[in-house]
C-alpha positions as CSV (number, residue, x, y, z in Angstrom):
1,X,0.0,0.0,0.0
2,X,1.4,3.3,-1.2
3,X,0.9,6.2,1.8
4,X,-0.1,9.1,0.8
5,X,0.3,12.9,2.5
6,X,-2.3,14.8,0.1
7,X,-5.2,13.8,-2.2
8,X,-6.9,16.5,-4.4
9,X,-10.0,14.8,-6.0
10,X,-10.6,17.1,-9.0
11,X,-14.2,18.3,-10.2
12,X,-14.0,15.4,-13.2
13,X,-13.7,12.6,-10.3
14,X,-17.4,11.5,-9.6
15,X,-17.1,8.5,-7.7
16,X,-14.6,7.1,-4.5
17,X,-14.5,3.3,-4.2
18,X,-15.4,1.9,-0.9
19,X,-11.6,1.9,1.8
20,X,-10.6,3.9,-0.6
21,X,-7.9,5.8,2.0
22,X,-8.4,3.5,4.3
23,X,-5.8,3.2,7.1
24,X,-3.7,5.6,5.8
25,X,-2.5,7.0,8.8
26,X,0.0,9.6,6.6
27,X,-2.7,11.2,4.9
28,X,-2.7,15.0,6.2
29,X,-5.0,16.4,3.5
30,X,-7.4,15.8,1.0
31,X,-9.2,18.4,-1.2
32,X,-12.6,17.4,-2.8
33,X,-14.1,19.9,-5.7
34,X,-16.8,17.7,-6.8
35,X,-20.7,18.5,-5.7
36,X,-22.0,15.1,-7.7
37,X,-19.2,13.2,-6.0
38,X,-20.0,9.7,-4.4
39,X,-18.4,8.5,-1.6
40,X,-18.4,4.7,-0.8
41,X,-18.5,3.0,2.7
42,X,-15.4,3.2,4.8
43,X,-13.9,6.1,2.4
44,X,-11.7,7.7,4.8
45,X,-11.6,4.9,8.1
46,X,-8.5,5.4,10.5
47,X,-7.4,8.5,8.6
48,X,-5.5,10.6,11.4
49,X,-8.3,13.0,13.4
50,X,-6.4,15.8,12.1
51,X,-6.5,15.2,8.9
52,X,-7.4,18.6,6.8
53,X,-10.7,17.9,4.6
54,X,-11.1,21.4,2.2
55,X,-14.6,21.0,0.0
56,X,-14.0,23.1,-2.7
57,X,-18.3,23.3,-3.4
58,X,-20.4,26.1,-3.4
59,X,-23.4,24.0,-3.4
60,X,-24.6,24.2,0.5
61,X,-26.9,20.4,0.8
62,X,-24.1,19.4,-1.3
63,X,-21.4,20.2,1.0
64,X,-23.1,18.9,3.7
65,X,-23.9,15.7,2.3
66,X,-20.0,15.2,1.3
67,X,-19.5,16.5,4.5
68,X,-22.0,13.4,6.2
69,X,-20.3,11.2,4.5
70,X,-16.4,12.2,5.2
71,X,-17.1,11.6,8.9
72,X,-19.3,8.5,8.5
73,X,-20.0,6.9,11.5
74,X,-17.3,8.4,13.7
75,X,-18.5,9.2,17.1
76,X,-15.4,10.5,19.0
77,X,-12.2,12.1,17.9
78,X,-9.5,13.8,19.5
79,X,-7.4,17.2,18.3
80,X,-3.7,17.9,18.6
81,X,-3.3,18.5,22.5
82,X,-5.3,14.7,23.1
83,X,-8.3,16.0,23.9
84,X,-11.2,13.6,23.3
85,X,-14.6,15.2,21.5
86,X,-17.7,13.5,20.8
87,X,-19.9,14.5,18.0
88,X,-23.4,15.4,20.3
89,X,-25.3,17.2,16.8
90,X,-24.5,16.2,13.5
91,X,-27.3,18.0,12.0
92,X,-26.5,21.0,14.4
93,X,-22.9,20.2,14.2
94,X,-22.3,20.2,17.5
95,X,-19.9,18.3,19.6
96,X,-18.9,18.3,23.4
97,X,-15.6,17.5,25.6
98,X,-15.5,13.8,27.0
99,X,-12.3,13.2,28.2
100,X,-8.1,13.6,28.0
101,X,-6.9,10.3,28.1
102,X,-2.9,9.6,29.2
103,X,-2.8,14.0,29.1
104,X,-0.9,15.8,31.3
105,X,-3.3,18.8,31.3
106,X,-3.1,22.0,34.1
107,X,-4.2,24.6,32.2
108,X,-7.8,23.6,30.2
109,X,-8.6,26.2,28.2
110,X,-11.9,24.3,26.1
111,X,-11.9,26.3,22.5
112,X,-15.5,27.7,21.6
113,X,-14.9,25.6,18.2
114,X,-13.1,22.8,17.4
115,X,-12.5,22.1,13.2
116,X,-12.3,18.2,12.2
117,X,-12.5,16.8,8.6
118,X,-13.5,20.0,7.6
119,X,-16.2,20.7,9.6
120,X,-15.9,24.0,12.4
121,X,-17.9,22.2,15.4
122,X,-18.9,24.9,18.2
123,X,-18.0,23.3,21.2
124,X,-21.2,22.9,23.6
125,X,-20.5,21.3,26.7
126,X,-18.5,19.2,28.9
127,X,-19.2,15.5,29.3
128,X,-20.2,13.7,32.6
129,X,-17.0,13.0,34.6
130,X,-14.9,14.0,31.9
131,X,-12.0,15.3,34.5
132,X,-12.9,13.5,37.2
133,X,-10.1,13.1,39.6
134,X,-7.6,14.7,37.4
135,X,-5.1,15.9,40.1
136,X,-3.0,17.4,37.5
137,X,-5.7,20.4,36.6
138,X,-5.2,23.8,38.2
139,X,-7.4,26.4,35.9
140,X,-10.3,26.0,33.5
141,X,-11.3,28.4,31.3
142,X,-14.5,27.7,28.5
143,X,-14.8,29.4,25.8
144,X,-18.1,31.0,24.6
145,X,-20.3,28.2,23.2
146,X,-19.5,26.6,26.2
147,X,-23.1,26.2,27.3
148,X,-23.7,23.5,29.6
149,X,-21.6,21.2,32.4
150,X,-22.8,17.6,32.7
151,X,-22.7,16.1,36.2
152,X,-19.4,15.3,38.0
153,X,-17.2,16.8,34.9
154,X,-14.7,18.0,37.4
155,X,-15.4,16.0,40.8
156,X,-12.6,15.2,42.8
157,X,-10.1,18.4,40.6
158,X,-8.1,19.4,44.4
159,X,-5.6,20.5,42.5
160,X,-7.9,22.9,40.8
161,X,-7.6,26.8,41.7
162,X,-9.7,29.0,39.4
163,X,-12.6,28.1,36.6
164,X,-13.6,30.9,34.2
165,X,-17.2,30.0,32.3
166,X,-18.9,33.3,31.8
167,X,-21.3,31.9,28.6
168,X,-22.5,29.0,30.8
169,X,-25.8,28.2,31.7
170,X,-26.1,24.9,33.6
171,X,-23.6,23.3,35.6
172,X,-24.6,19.5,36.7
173,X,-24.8,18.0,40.0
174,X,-21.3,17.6,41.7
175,X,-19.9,19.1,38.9
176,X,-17.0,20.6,40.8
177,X,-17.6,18.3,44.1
178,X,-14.4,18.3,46.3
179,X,-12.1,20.5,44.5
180,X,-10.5,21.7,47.4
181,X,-8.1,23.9,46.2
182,X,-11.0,26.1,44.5
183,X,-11.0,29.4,45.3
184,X,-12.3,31.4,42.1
185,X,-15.2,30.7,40.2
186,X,-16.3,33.6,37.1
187,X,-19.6,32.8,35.7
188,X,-22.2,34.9,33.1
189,X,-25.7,37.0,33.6
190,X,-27.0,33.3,31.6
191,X,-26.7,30.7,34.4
192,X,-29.6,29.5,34.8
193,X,-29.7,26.4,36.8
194,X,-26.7,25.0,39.4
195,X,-27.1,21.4,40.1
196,X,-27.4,19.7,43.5
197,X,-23.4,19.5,45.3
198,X,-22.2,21.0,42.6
199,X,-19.2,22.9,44.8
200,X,-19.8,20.6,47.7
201,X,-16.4,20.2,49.9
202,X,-15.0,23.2,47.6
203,X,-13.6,24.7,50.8
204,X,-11.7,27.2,50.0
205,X,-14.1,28.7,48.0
206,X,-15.1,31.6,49.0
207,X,-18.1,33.2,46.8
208,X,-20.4,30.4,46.0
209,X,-21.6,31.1,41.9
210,X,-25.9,31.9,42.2
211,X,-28.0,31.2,39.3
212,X,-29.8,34.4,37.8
213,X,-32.8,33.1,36.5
């Protein structure tokens, strides 16, 4: 099997076989001009996550069924730092933060979009017990779309120090539960709703965030 780095799919190609790149973990590109192209089953499999998709078509339903089928039936996928995303929203394009797996992380700073295969996700949310007991994590800080934390995302953080989520509008029960080295928490006008224990044990904290609404 012959690795490739790039593949530019001109406007004349109208068909891709089924596997056609599959497992080709060198691939770092490919650039699609097509808007009748058809994609077969398993197209792209185990290409690399950060893989550069550019679909060069005007055509909006047609990008976005090209687009449907580059990512397939990928669920999860992970950008250059090891961050783990799942895809919540195709149709809304929308994905959330699950996890860092084997990452050193002390400094999260959660974009409010995330690209991958040539799609610009907004990231949403933060996963149920995505950080949970990660010792290593001293400051948090969400970026805009950032809408929603799911319950016990950052239980058990007591290395933890200071969390910045001023878009925010629900934060899950336990969500920040024994983080003991807490002590600064900036929230928006938008939060609406602050889960049962979600800064329980946090006792160094001293302004506990109030939902507005």
């Amino acid at each position: 099997m012959i690795s490739l780095k790039s593949a530019v799919l001109p406007v004349t190609v109208k068909k891709l076989g089924d596997e056609a790149y599959k497992g080709d973990t060198a691939l770092t590109k490919v650039t699609i001009s097509s808007a009748d192209i058809s994609i077969g089953s398993d197209a792209f499999e185990d290409v690399p996550d950060t893989a550069v998709f550019n679909i060069k078509v005007k055509d909006v339903a047609a990008k976005k069924r090209i687009t449907n089928r580059i990512i397939g039936d990928v669920i999860t996928f992970a950008d250059k730092k090891g961050l783990r995303y799942e895809i919540y929203n195709l149709d809304n394009e929308e994905v959330i933060l699950i996890s860092s797996p084997g990452v050193v992380i002390r400094t999260l700073s959660v974009p409010a979009t995330i690209s991958y295969r040539g799609v610009k996700f907004p990231v949403t949310g933060v996963d149920y017990i995505a950080f949970k007991d990660d010792t290593n994590l001293k400051s948090i800080k969400l970026g805009k779309n950032v809408k929603g934390i799911e319950a016990g995302a950052f239980e058990g953080c007591t290395s933890l120090t200071k969390v910045t989520m001023k878009s925010i509008i629900s934060i899950g029960d336990d969500a920040f539960r024994d983080c003991t080295s807490l002590k600064t928490v900036t929230v928006g006008k938008d939060l609406a709703l602050i889960g049962e224990y979600a800064f329980e044990g946090c006792t160094n904290l001293k302004k506990v965030p109030i939902a507005s609404k």
